[in-house]
Residue frames as qw, qx, qy, qz and C-alpha x, y, z in Angstrom:
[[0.872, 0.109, -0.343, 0.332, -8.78, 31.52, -50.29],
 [0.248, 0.487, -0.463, 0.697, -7.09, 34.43, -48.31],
 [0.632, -0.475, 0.107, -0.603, -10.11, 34.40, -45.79],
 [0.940, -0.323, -0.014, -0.106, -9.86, 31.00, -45.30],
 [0.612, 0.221, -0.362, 0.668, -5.32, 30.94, -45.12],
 [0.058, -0.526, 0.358, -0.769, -5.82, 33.85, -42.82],
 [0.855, -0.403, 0.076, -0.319, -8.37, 31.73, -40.35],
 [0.946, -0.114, -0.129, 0.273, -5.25, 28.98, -40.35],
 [0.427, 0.421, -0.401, 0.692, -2.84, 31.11, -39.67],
 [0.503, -0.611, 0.068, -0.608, -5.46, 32.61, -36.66],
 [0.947, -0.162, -0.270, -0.057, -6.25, 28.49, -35.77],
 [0.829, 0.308, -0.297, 0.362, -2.64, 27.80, -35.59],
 [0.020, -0.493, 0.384, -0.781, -1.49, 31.26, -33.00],
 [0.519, -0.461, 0.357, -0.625, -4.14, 30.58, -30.51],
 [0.947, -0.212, -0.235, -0.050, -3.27, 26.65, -30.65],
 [0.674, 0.309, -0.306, 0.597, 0.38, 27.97, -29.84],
 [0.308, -0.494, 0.228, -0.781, -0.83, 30.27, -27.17],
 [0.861, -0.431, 0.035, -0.267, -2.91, 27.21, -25.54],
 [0.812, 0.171, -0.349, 0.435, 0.73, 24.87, -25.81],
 [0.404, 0.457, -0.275, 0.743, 2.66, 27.71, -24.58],
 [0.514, -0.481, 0.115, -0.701, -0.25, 28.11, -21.63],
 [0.967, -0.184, -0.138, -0.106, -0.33, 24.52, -20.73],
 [0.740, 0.251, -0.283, 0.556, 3.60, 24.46, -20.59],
 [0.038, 0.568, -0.289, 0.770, 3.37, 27.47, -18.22],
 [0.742, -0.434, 0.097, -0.502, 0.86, 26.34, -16.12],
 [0.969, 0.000, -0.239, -0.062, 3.40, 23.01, -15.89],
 [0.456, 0.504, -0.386, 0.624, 6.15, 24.65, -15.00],
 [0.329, -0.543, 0.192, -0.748, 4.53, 26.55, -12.43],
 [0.863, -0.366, 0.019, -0.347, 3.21, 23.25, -10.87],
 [0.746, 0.280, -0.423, 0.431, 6.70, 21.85, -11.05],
 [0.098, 0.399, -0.456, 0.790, 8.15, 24.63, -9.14],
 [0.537, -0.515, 0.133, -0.654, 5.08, 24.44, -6.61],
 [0.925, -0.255, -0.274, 0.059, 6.38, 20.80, -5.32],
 [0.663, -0.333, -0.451, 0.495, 7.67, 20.56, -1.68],
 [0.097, -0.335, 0.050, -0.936, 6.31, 24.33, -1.12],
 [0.151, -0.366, -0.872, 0.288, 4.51, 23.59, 1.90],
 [0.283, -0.435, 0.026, -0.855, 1.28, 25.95, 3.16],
 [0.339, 0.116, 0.701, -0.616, -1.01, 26.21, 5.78],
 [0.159, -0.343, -0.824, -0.422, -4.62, 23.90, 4.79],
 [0.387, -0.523, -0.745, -0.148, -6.58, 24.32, 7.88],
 [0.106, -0.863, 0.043, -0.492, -7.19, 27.09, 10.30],
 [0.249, 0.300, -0.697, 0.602, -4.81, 27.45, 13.15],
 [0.239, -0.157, 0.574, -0.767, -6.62, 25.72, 16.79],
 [0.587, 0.190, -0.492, -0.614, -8.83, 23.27, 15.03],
 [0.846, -0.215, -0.461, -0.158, -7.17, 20.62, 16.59],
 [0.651, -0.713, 0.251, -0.069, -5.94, 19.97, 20.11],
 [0.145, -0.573, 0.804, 0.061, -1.67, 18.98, 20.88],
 [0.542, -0.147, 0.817, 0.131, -2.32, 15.63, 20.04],
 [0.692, 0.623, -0.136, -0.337, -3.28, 16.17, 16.32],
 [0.216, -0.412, 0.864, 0.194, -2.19, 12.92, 14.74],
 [0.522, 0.164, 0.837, -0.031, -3.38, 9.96, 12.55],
 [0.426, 0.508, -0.080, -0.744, -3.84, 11.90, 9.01],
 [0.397, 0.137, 0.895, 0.153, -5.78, 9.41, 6.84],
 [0.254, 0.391, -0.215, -0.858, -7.35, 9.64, 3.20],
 [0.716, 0.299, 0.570, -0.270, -10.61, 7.70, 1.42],
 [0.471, 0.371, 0.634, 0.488, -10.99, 6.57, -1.61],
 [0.147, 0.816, 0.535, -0.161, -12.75, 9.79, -1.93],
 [0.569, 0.260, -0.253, 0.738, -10.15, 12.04, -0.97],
 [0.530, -0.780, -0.158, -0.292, -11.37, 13.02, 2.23],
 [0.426, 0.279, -0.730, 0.456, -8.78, 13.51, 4.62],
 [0.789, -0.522, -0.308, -0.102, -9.24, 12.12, 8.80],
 [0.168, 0.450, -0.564, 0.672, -7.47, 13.71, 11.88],
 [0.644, -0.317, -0.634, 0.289, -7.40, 12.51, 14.89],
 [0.278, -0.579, -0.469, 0.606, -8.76, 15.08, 17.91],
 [0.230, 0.404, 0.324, 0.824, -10.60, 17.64, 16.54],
 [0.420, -0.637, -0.203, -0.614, -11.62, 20.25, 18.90],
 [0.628, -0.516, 0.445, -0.375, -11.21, 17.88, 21.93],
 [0.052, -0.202, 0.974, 0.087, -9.05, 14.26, 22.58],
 [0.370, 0.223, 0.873, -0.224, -11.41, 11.44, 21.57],
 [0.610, 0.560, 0.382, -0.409, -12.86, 12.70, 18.41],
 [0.602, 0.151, 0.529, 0.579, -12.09, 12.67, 14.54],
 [0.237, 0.711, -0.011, -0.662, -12.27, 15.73, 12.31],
 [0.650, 0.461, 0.571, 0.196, -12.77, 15.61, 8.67],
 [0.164, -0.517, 0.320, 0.777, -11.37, 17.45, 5.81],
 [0.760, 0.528, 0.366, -0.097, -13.72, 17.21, 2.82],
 [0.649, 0.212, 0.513, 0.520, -11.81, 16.83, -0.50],
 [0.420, 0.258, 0.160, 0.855, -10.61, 20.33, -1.51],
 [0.329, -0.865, -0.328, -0.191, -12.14, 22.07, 1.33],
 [0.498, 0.336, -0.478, 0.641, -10.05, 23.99, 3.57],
 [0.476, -0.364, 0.404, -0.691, -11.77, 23.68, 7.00],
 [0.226, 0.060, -0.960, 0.151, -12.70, 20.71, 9.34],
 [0.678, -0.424, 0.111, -0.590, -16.14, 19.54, 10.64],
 [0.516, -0.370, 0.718, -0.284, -16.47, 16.90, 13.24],
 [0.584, 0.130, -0.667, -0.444, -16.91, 13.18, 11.67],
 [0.815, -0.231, -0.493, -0.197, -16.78, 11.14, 14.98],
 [0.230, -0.696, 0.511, -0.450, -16.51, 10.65, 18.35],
 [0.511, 0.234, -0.827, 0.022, -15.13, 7.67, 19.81],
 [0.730, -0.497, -0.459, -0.092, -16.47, 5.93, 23.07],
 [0.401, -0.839, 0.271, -0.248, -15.69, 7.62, 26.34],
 [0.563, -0.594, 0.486, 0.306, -11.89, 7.55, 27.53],
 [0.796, 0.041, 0.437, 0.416, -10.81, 6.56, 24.33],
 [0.082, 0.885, -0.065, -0.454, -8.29, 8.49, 21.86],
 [0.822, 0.525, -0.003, 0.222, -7.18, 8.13, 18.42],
 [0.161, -0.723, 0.505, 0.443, -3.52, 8.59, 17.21],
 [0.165, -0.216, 0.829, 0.488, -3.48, 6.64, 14.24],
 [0.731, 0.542, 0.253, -0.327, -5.98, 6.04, 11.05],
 [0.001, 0.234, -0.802, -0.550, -5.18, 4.26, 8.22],
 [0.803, 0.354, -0.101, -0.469, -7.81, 2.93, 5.04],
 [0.612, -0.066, 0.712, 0.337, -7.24, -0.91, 3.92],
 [0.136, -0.029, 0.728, 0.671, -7.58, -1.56, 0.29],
 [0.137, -0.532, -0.824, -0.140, -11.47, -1.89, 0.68],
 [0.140, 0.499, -0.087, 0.851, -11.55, 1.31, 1.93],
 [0.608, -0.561, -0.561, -0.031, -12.32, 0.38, 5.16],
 [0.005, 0.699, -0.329, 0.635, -11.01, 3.02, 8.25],
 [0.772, -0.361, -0.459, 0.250, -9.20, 1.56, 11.11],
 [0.134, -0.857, 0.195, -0.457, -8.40, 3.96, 14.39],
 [0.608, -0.126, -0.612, 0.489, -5.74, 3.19, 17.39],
 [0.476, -0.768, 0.004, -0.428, -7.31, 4.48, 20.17],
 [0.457, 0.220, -0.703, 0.498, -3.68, 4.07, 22.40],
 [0.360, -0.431, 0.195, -0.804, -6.02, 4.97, 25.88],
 [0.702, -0.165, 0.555, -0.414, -8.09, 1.71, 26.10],
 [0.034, 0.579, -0.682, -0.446, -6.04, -0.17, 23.82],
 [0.679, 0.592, 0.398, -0.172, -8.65, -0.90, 20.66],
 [0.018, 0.053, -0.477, -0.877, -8.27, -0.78, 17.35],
 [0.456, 0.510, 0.425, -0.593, -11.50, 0.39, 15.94],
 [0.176, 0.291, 0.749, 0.568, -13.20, -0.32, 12.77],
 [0.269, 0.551, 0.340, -0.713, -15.49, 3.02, 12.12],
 [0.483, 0.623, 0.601, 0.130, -18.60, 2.99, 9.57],
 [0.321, 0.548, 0.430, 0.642, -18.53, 5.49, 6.62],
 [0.204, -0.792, -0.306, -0.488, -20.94, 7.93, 8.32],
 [0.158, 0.446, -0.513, 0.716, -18.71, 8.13, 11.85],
 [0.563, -0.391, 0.322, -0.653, -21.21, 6.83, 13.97],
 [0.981, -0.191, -0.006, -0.023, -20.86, 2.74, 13.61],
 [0.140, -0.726, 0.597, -0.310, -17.75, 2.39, 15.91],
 [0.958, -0.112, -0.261, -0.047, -16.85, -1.58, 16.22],
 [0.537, -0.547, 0.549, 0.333, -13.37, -3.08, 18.41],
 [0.841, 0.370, -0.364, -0.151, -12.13, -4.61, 15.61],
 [0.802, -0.068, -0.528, 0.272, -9.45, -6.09, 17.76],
 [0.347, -0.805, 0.325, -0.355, -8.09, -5.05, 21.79],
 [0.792, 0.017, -0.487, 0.369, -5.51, -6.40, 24.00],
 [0.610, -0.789, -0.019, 0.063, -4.59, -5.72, 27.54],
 [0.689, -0.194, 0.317, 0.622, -0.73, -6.34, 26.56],
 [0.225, 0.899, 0.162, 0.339, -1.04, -3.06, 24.51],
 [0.236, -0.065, -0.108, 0.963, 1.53, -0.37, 25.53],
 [0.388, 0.646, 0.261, -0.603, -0.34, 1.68, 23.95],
 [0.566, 0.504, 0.577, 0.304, -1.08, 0.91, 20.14],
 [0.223, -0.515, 0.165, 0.811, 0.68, 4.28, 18.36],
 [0.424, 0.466, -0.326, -0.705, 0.86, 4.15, 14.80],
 [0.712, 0.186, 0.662, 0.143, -0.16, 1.39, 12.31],
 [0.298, 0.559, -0.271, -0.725, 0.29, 0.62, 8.83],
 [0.844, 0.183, 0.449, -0.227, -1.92, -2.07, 6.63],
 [0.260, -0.274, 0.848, 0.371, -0.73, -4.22, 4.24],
 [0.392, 0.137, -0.503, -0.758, -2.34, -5.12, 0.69],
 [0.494, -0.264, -0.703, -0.439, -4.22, -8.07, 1.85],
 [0.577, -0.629, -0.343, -0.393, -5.13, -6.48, 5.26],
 [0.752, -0.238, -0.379, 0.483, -2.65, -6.89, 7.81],
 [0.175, -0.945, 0.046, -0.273, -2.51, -4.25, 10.41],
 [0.688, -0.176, -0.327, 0.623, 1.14, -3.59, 12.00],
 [0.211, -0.857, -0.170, -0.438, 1.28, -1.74, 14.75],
 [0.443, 0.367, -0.409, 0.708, 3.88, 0.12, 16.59],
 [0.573, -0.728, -0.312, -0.209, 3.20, -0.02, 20.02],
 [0.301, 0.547, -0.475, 0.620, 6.25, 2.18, 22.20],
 [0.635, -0.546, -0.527, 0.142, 6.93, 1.97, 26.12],
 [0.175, 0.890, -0.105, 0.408, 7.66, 5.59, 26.64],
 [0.238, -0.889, 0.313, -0.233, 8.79, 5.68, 29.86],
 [0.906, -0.237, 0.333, 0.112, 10.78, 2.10, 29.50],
 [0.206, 0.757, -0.379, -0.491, 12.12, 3.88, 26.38],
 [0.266, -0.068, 0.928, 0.250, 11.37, 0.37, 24.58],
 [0.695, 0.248, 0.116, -0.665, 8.80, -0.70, 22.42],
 [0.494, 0.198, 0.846, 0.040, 7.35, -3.58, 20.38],
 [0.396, 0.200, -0.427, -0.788, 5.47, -4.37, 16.92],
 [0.544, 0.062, 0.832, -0.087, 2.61, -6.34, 16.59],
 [0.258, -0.039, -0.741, -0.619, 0.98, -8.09, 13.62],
 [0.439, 0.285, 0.579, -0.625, -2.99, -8.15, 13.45],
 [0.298, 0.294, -0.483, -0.769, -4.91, -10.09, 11.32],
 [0.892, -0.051, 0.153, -0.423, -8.33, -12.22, 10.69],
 [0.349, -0.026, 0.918, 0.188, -7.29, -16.43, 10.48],
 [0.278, -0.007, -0.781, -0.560, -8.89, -18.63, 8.41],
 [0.149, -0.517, -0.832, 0.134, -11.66, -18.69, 10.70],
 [0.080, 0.709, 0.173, 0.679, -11.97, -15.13, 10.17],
 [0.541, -0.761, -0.353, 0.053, -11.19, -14.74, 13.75],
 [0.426, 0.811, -0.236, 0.324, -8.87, -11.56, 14.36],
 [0.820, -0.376, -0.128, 0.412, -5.74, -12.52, 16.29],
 [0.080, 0.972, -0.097, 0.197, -3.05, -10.56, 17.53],
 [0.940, -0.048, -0.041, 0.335, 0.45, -11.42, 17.85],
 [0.172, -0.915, 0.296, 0.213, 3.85, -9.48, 18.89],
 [0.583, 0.735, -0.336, 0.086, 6.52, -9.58, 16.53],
 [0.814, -0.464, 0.160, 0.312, 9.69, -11.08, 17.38],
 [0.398, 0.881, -0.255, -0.017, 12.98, -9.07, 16.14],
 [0.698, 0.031, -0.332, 0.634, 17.17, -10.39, 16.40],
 [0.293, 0.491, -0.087, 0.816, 17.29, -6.72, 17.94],
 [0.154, -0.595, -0.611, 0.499, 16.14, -5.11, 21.38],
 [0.260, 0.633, 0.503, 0.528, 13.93, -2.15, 20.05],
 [0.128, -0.103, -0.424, 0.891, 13.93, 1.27, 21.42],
 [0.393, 0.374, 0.295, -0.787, 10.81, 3.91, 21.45],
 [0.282, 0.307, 0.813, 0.407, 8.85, 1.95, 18.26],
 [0.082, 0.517, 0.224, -0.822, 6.87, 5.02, 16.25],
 [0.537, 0.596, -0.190, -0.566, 6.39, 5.72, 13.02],
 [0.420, -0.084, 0.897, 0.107, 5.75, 2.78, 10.67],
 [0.525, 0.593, 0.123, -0.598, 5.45, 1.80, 7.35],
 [0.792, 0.008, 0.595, 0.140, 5.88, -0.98, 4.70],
 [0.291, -0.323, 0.589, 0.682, 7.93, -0.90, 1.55],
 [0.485, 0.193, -0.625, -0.581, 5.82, -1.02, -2.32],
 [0.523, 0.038, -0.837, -0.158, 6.35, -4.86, -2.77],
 [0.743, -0.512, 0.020, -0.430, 4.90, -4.97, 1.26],
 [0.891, -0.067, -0.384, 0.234, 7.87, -7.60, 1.91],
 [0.299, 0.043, -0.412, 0.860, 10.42, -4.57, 4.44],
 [0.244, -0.866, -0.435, -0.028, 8.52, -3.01, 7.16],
 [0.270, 0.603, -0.138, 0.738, 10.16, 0.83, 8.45],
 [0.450, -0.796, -0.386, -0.120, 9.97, 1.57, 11.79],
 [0.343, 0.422, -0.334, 0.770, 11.83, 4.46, 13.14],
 [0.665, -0.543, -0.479, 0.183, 12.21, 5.18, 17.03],
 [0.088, 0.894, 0.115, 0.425, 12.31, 8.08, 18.48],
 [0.560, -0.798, 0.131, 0.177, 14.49, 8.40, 21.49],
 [0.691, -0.115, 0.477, 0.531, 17.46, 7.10, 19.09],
 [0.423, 0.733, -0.044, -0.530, 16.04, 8.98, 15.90],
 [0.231, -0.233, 0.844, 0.424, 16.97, 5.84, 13.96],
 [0.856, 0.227, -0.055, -0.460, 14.79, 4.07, 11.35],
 [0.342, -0.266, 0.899, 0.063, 15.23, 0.14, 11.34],
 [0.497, 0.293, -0.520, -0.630, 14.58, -1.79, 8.13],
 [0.585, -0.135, 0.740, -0.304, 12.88, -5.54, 8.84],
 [0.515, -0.004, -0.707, -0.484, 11.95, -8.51, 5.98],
 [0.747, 0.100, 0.045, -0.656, 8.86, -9.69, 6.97],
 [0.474, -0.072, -0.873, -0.092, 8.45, -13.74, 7.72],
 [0.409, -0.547, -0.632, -0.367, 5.34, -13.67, 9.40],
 [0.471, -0.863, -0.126, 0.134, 5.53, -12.89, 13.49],
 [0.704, -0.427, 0.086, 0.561, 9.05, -12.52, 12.85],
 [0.486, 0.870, 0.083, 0.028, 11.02, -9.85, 11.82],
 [0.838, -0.232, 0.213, 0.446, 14.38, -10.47, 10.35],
 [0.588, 0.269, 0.059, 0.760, 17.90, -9.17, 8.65],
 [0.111, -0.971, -0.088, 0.192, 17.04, -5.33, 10.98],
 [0.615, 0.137, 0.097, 0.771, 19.43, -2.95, 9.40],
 [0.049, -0.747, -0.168, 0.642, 19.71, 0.79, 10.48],
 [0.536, 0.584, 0.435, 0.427, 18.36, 2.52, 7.53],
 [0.288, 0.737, 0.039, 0.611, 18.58, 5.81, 8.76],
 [0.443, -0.612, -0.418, 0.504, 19.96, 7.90, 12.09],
 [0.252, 0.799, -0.004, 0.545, 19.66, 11.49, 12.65],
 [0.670, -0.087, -0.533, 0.509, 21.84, 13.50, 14.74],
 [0.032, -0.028, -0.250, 0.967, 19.65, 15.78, 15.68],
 [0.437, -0.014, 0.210, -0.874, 15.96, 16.77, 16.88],
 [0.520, 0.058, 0.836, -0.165, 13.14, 13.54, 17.27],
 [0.128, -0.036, -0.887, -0.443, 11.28, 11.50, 14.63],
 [0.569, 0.117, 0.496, -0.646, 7.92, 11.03, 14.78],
 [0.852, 0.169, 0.483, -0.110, 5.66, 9.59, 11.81],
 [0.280, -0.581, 0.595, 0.479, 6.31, 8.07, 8.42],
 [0.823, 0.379, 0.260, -0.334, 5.19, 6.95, 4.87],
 [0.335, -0.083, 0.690, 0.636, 6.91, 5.66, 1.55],
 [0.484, 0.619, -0.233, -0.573, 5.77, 6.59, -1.84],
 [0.930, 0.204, 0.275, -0.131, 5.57, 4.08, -4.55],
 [0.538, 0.758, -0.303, 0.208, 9.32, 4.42, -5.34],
 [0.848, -0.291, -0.358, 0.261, 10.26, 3.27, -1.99],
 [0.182, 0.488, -0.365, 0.772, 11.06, 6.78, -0.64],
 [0.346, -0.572, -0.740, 0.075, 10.32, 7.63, 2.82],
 [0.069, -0.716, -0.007, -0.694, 9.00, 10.84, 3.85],
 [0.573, -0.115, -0.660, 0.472, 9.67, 11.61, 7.50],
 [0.385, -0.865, -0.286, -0.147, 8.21, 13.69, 10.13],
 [0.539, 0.025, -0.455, 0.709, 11.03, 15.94, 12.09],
 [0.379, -0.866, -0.253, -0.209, 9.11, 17.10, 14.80],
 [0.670, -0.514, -0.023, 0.535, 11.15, 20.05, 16.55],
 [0.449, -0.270, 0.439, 0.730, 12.48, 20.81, 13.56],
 [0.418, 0.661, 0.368, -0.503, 9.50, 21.62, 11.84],
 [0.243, 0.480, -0.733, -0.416, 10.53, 19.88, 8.41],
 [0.938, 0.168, 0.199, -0.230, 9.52, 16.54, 6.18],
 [0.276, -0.456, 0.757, 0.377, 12.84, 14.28, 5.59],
 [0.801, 0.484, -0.208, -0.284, 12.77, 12.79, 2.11],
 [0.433, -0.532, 0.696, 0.212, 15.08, 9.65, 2.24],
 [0.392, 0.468, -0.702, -0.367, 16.08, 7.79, -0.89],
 [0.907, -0.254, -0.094, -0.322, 15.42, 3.90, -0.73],
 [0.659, 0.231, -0.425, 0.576, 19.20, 3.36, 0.03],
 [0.540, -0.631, -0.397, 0.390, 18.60, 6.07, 3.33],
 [0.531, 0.073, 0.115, 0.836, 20.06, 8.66, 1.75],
 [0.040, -0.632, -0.250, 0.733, 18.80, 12.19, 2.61],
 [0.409, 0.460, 0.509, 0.603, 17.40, 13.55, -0.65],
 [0.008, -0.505, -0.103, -0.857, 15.88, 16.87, 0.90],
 [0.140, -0.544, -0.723, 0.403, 13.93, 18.13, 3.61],
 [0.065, -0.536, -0.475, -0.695, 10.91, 20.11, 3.04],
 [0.212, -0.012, -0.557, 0.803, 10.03, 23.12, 5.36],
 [0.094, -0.544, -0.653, -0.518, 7.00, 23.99, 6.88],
 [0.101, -0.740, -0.079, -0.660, 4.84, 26.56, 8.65],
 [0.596, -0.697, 0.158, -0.365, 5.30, 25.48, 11.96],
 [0.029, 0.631, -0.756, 0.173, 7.94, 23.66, 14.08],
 [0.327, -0.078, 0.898, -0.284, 6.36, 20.31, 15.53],
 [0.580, 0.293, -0.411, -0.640, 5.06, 17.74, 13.08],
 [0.637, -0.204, 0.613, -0.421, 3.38, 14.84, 14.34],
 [0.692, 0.071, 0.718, -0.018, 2.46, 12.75, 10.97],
 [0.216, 0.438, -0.318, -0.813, 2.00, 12.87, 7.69],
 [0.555, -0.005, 0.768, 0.321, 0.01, 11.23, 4.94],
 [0.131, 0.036, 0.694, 0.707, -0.57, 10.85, 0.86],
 [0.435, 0.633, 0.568, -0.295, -3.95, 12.09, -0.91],
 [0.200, 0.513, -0.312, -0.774, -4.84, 14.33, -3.65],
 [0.891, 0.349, 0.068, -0.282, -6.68, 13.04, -6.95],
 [0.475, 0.779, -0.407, 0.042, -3.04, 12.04, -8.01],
 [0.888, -0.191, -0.277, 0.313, -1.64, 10.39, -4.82],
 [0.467, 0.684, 0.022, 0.560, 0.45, 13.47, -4.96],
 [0.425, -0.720, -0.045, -0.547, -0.62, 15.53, -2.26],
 [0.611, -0.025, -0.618, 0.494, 1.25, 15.04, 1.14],
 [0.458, -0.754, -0.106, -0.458, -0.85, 16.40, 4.60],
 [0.577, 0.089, -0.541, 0.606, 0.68, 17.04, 7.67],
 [0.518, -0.747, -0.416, -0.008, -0.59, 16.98, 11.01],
 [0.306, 0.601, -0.247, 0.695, 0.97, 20.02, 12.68],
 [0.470, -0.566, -0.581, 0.348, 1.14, 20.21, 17.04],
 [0.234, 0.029, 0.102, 0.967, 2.08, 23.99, 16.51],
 [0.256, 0.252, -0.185, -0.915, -0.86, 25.71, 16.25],
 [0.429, 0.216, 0.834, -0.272, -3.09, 22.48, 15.92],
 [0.559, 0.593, -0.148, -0.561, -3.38, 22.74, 11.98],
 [0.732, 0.150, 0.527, 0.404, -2.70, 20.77, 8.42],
 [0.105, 0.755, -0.140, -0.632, -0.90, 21.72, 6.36],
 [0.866, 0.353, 0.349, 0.056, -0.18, 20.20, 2.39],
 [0.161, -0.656, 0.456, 0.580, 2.38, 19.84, -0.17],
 [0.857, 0.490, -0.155, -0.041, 3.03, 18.25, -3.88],
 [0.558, -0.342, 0.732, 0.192, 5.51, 15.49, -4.22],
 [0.214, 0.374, -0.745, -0.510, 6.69, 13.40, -7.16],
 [0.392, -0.044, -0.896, -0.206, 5.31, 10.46, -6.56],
 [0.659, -0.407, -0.330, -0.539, 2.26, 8.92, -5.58],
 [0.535, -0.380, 0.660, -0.366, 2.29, 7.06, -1.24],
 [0.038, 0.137, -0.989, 0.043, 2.08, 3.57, -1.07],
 [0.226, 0.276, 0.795, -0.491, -1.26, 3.75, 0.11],
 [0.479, 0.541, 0.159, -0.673, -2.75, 5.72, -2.30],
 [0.314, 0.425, -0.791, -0.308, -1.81, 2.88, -4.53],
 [0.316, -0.018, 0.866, -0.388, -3.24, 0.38, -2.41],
 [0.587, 0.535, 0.468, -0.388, -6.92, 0.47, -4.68],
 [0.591, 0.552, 0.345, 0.477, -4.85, 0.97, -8.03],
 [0.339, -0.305, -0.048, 0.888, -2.25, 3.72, -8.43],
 [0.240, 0.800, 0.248, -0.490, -4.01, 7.39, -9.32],
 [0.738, 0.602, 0.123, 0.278, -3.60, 8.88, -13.04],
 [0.006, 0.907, -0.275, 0.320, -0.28, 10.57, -12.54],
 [0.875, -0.409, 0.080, 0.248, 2.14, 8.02, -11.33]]
């Protein structure tokens, strides 16, 4: 009887030792959110690193790796890039995003396309083009497929938004948005949870303007946020209806509340951030194209992106 009290008393220490390990190791990962680092080696990718996108997989997808006009891959807890795809001559990405289907769509703002590219990087389709392009910038897709896309007139210091999406003949159409507002530089973009407020913040102003969504139109525009200092670039929400913000210049990620309110800004290794988005097995995980030094770097966040919700939210909301 003592042999076998002394084994529960043993049982019982090293199940308090694993508690008291698991609680440490939680802490620690507590403290390790919005502690940026460097992911990828410095020179990977050329100044125009932009358009970080993540699969179902959790692969992440930059835009110019090595040279304009190609795509670089990040396998899923690798920390180096190999090449995944090169686009058709003259053309250059700046924007990737995954629909729900996990399909990968690229603005290529050069010979204004979007592209639909195959799994394997080597079937490259239009999926839709227009001559009335600025230049297609950033985009972000909506739950049953709708691509909006911020398309700026740099040197008119104006821009536009358009809405892309297949009819009911499955034929894809494109259409420019109509706003109550003249728009300035149109950039970073991104749609609310529920998908019903689009974000689109403009960089010569450094404003973000809130829209409700009623099909080409976009109505009630309300400045959600203005800084008063260094430029904007891209932007995501989280499934709480923050938005995380590029401050390229400033070499920071603005957190804004869903009321606009500054909640923090997270610093990172280099001064000129171009984009950012959500991965990790969690949704967690927040990558950021860097123009510094042509790297990504990553952080932990509370909450899962919008997108990475888009297929069912990850365990760990």
């Amino acid at each position: 009887m003592r042999m076998v009290a002394m084994s529960n008393r043993v049982t019982l220490l090293l199940c308090a030792l694993a508690v008291a390990g698991v609680t440490a190791s939680t802490a620690l990962a507590e403290e390790a959110r919005f502690q940026s680092r460097q992911l990828t080696p410095a020179g990977e990718y050329t100044f125009g690193i932009e358009g970080p996108a993540v699969d179902q997989q959790g692969n992440l997808y930059v835009a110019n790796f090595g040279k304009p006009g190609t795509i670089g891959k990040v396998a899923a807890g690798a920390s180096q890039s190999e090449l995944f795809a090169i686009l058709p001559e003259g053309s250059v990405a700046n924007a990737i995003r995954f629909d729900r289907d996990g399909r990968m769509f690229v603005a290529d703002y050069k010979k204004h396309n979007i592209f639909l590219v195959g799994p394997d990087g080597k079937d490259i389709a239009t999926y839709f083009h227009s001559d009335d392009f600025n230049q297609p910038n950033d985009m972000t897709i909506a739950s049953d497929g709708t691509i909006y896309a911020s398309d700026p007139h740099w040197k008119q210091h104006d821009g536009q938004i358009w809405r892309i999406r297949k009819s009911a003949a499955g034929e894809v159409v494109g259409e420019k948005m109509t706003a109550d507002r003249q728009m300035s530089t149109t950039n970073g973009i991104d749609l609310s949870p529920d998908g019903k407020t689009l974000y689109v913040g403009e960089s010569d102003t450094r404003e973000i303007w809130s829209y409700r969504i009623d099909g080409t139109r976009l109505l009630a525009p309300r400045l959600f946020k203005r800084f008063d200092d260094f430029d904007i670039d891209g932007l995501r929400t989280d499934v709480e209806g923050n938005l995380l913000v590029a401050r390229i210049l400033k070499g920071t990620v603005a957190v804004l509340s869903p009321q606009g309110k500054l909640k923090r800004e997270v610093q990172l290794s280099a001064r000129q951030p171009t984009n950012l988005a959500f991965g990790g097995a969690d949704g967690k995980t927040v990558f950021v194209t860097q123009r510094q030094g042509g790297f990504v770097e990553s952080f932990r966040t509370d909450h899962p992106g919008r997108e990475a919700c888009l297929r069912g939210c990850p365990v760990g909301k």
